[in-house]
DRENVEX-832490 format. One record per residue (C-alpha): residue number from 1; x, y, z. Coordinates in Angstrom, 3 decimals. Example, Ala and Ser with C-alpha at 12.3 -4.5 7.8 and 13.67 -1.06 7.14 Angstrom:
<nodes>
+-----+----------+----------+----------+
:   i :        X :        Y :        Z :
+-----+----------+----------+----------+
:   1 :   12.300 :   -4.500 :    7.800 :
:   2 :   13.670 :   -1.060 :    7.140 :
+-----+----------+----------+----------+
</nodes>
This chain:
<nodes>
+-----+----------+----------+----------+
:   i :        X :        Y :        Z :
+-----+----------+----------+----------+
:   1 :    0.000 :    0.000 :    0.000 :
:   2 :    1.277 :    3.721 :   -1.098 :
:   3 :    2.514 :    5.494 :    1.685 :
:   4 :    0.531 :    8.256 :    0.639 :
:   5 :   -2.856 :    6.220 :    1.277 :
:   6 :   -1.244 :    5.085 :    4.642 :
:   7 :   -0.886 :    8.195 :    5.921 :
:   8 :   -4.909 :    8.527 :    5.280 :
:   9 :   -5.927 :    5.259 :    7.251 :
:  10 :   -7.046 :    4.924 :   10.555 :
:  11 :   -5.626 :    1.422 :   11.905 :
:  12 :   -7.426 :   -0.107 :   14.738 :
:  13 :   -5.678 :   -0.935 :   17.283 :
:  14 :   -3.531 :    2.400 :   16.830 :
:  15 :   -0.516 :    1.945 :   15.416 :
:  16 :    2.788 :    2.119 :   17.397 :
:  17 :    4.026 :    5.751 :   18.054 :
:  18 :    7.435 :    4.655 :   15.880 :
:  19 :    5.551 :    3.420 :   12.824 :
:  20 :    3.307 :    6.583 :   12.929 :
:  21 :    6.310 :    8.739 :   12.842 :
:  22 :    8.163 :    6.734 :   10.237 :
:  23 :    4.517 :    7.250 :    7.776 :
:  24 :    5.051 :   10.862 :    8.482 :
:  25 :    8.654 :   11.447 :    7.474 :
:  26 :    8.925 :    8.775 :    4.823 :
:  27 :    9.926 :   10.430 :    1.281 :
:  28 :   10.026 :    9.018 :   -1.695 :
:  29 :   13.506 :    8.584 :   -3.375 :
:  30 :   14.118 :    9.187 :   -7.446 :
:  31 :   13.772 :    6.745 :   -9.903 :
:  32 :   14.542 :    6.840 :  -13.542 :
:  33 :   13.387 :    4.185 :  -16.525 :
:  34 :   14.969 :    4.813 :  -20.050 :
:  35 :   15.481 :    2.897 :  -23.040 :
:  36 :   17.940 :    2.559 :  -26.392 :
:  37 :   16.422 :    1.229 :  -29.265 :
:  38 :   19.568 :   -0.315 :  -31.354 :
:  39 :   19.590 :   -2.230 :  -34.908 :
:  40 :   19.823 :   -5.365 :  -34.104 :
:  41 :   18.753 :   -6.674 :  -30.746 :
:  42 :   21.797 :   -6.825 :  -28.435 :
:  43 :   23.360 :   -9.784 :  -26.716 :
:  44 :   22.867 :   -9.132 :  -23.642 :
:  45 :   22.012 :  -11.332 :  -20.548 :
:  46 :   18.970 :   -9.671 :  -18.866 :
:  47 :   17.889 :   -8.853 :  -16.696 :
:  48 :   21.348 :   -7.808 :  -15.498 :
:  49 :   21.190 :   -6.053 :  -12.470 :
:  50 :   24.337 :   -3.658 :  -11.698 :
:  51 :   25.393 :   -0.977 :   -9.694 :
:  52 :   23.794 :    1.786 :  -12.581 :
:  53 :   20.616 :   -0.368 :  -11.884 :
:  54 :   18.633 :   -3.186 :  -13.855 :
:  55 :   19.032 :   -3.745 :  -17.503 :
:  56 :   16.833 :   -5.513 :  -19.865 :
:  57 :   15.378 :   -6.383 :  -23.396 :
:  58 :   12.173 :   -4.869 :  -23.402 :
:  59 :    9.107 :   -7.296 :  -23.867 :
:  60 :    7.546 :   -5.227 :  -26.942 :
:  61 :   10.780 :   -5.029 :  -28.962 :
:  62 :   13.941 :   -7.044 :  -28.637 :
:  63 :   15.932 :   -4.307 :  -30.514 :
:  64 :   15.421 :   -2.261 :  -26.871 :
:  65 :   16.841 :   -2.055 :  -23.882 :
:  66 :   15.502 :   -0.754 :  -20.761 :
:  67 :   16.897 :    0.062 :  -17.557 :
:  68 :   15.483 :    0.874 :  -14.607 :
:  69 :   17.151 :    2.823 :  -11.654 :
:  70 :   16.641 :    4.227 :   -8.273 :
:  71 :   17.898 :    6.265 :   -5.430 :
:  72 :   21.589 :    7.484 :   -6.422 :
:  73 :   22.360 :    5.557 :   -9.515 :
:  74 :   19.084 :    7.225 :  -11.203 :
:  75 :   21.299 :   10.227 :  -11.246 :
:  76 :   24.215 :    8.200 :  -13.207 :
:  77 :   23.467 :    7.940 :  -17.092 :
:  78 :   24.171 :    4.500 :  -18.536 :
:  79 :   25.790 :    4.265 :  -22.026 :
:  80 :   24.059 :    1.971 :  -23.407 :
:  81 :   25.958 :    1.687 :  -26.429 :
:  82 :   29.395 :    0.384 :  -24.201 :
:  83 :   26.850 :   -2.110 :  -22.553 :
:  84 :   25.234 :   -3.786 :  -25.965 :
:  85 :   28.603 :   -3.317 :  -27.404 :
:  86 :   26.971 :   -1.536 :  -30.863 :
:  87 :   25.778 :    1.889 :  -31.319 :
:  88 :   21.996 :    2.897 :  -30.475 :
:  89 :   19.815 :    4.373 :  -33.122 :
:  90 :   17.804 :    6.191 :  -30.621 :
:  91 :   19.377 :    6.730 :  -26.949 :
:  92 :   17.698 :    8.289 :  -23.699 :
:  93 :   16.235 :   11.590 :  -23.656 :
:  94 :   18.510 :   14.333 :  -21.339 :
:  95 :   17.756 :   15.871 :  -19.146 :
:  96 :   14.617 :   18.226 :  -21.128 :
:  97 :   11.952 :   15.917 :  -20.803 :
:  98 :   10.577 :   14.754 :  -24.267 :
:  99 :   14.270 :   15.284 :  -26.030 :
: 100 :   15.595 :   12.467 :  -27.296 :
: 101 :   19.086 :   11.824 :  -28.850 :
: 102 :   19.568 :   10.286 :  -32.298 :
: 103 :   23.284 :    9.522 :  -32.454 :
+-----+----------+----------+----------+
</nodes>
């Protein structure tokens, strides 16, 4: 459950005096999900899950991959082209949102 909704509920019994206090000062970190769309699809054991987060074919198109990322390595960019080993036709957008890259 969203601690967002939490932080609506009553609970009955109450709820410990710690766990209330931990609702009301828990944030929610950053996350990023991007993708590279390449020529061929890349060889590429996935999911792979690495320090720059977890990387993997997408489902729709096995010319993509997709990685998803949270906390501080949503900050990092991947190159995805040193990963698959071949240049992308289409990389991640930067940091504008809706601009995306063609190498």
């Amino acid at each position: 459950m969203p601690l967002t909704l939490q932080r609506e509920l009553r609970f009955a019994p109450p709820l410990p005096e710690h766990r209330l206090r931990a609702l009301a000062e828990a944030t929610y970190g950053s996350a990023r999900k991007e993708a590279a769309l390449f020529a061929e699809p890349p060889t590429l054991p996935a999911p792979t899950v690495m320090a720059e987060g977890v990387v993997y074919v997408s489902d729709e198109d096995p010319r993509m991959l997709v990685r998803f990322a949270g906390a501080g390595a949503a900050s990092r960019r991947l190159d995805f082209a040193e990963l698959a080993g071949a240049p992308a036709r289409v990389t991640p957008p930067s940091r504008e949102k809706g601009v995306f890259r063609r190498p």
